[in-house]
C-alpha positions in Angstrom: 23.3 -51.5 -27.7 26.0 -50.9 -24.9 25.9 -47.0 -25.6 22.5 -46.3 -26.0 22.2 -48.6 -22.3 25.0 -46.5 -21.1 23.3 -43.4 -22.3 19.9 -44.2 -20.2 22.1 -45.3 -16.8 23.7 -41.7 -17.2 20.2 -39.4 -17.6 18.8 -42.1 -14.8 22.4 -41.2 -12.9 21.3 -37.5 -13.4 18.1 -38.0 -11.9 19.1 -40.1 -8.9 21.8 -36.8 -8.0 19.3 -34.5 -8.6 17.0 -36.2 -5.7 19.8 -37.0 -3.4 20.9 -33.2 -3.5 17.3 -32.2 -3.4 16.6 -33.9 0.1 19.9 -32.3 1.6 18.7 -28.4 0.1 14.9 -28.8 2.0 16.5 -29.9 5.2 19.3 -26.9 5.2 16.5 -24.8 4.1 14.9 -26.0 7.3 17.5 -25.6 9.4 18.3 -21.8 7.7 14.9 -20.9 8.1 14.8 -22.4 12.0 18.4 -20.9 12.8 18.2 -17.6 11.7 14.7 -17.0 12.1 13.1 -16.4 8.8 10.1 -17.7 7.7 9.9 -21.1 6.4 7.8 -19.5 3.1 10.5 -16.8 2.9 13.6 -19.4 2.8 11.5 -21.7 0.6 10.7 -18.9 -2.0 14.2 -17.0 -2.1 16.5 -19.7 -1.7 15.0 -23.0 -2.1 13.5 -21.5 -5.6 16.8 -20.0 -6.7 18.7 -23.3 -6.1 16.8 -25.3 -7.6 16.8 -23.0 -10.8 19.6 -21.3 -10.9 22.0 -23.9 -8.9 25.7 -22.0 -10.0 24.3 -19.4 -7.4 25.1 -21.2 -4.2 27.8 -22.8 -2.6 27.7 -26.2 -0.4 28.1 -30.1 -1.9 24.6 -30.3 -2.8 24.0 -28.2 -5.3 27.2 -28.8 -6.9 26.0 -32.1 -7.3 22.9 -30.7 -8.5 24.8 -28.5 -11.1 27.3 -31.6 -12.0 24.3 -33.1 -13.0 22.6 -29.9 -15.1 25.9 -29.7 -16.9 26.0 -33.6 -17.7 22.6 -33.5 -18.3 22.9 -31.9 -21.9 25.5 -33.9 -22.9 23.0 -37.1 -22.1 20.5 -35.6 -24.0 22.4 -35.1 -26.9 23.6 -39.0 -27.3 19.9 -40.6 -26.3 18.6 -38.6 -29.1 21.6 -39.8 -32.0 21.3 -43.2 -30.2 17.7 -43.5 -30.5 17.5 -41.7 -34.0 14.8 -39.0 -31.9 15.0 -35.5 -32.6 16.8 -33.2 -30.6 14.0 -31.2 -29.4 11.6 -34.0 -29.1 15.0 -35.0 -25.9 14.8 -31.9 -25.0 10.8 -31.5 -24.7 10.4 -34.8 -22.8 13.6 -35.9 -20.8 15.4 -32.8 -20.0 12.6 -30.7 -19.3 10.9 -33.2 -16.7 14.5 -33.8 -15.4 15.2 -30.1 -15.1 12.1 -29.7 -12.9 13.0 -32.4 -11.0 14.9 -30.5 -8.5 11.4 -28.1 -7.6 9.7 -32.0 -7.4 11.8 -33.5 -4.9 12.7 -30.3 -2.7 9.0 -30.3 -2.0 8.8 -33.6 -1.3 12.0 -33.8 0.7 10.7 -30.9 2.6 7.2 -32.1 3.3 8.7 -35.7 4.4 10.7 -33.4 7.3 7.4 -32.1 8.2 8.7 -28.8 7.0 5.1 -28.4 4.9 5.5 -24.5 4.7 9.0 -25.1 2.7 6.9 -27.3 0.4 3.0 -25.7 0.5 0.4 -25.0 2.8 -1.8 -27.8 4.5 -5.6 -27.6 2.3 -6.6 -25.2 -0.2 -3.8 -23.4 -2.0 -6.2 -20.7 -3.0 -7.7 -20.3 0.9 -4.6 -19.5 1.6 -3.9 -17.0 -0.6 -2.5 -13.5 0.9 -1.1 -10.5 -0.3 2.6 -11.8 -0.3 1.7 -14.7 -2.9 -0.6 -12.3 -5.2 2.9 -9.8 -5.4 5.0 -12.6 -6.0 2.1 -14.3 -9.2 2.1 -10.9 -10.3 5.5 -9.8 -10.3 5.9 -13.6 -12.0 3.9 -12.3 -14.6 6.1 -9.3 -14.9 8.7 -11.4 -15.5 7.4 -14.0 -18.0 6.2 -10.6 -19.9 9.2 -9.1 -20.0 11.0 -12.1 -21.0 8.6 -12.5 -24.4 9.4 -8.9 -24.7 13.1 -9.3 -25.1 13.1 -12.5 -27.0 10.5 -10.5 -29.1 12.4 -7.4 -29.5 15.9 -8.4 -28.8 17.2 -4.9 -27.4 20.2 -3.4 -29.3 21.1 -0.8 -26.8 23.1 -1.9 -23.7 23.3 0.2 -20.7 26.7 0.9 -19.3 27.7 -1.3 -22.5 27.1 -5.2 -20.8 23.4 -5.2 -20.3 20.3 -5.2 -21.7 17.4 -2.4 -20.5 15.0 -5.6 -20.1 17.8 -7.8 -17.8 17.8 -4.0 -15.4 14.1 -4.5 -15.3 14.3 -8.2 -14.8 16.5 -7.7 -12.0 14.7 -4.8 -10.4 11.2 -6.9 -10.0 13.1 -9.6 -8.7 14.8 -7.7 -5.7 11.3 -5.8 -5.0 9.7 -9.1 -5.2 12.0 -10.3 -2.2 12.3 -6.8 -0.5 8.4 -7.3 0.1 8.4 -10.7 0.4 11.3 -10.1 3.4 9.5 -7.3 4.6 5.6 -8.4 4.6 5.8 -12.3 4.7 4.4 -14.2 7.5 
């Protein structure tokens, strides 16, 4: 009873780092965006959205909290699920996925609590709203999601320059012309 207890105060443990380092990302996104002069949308899109899923990119004691805790995290999930006789992915489905979207959850609401609301959305209507930046960036998501299925689908033998994959180039490429036109054209 003392492991599986000690199991639950650890994924609860991952949580509770996950918001603390959340709050401390939306204000240096503020202060980022405010210093330098980018849009608040622009910070919150390029590097808001690329902490909070893909932490091991940046530096500062925040988000290597925040990736502490995603490297913890599946270690947690594997024990609650022997512990509690679950299956794996039923751990994985439930607890890690909601805790791995925490970090999106409380950067917004860290962000919004600052009064930095364009870090987190727009005031009203998301669709009103709606310009030419953020259809490029739902359509170059698409791109991406489609892309993905098509490697996983396909699983590309043939590596350029021998390390990557034709469909990782591509990935890569929408990505940077996604920000290049976000940089370039956001308000």
């Amino acid at each position: 009873m003392q492991k599986i207890a000690f199991i639950w105060a650890s994924l609860f443990a991952c949580l509770a780092v996950i918001d603390v380092a959340g709050v401390w990302l939306s204000r240096y996104g503020d202060i980022i965006a405010e210093q330098s002069g980018l849009s608040r949308g622009w910070v919150g899109l390029t590097q808001l959205a690329t902490v909070t899923s893909l932490p091991k990119l940046v530096t500062g004691l925040s988000s290597v909290a925040a990736v502490a805790a995603g490297i913890w995290l599946p270690f947690i999930a594997k024990d609650l699920a022997a512990a509690m006789a679950w299956e794996q992915r039923f751990v994985g489905t439930l607890f890690v996925a909601v805790i791995t979207s925490a970090p999106e959850v409380v950067v917004a609401v860290a962000a919004l609590r600052i009064g930095a609301i364009d870090l987190a959305c727009l005031p009203g209507s998301l669709l009103a709203d709606v310009s030419l930046t953020h259809a490029a960036s739902a359509f170059s998501a698409m791109m991406v999601s489609g892309l993905a299925g098509v490697g996983l689908v396909l699983r590309p033998a043939s590596r350029v320059f021998h390390a990557v994959s034709w469909i990782s180039l591509l990935l890569l490429a929408i990505y940077l012309l996604n920000t290049l036109f976000l940089y370039l054209h956001g308000d």
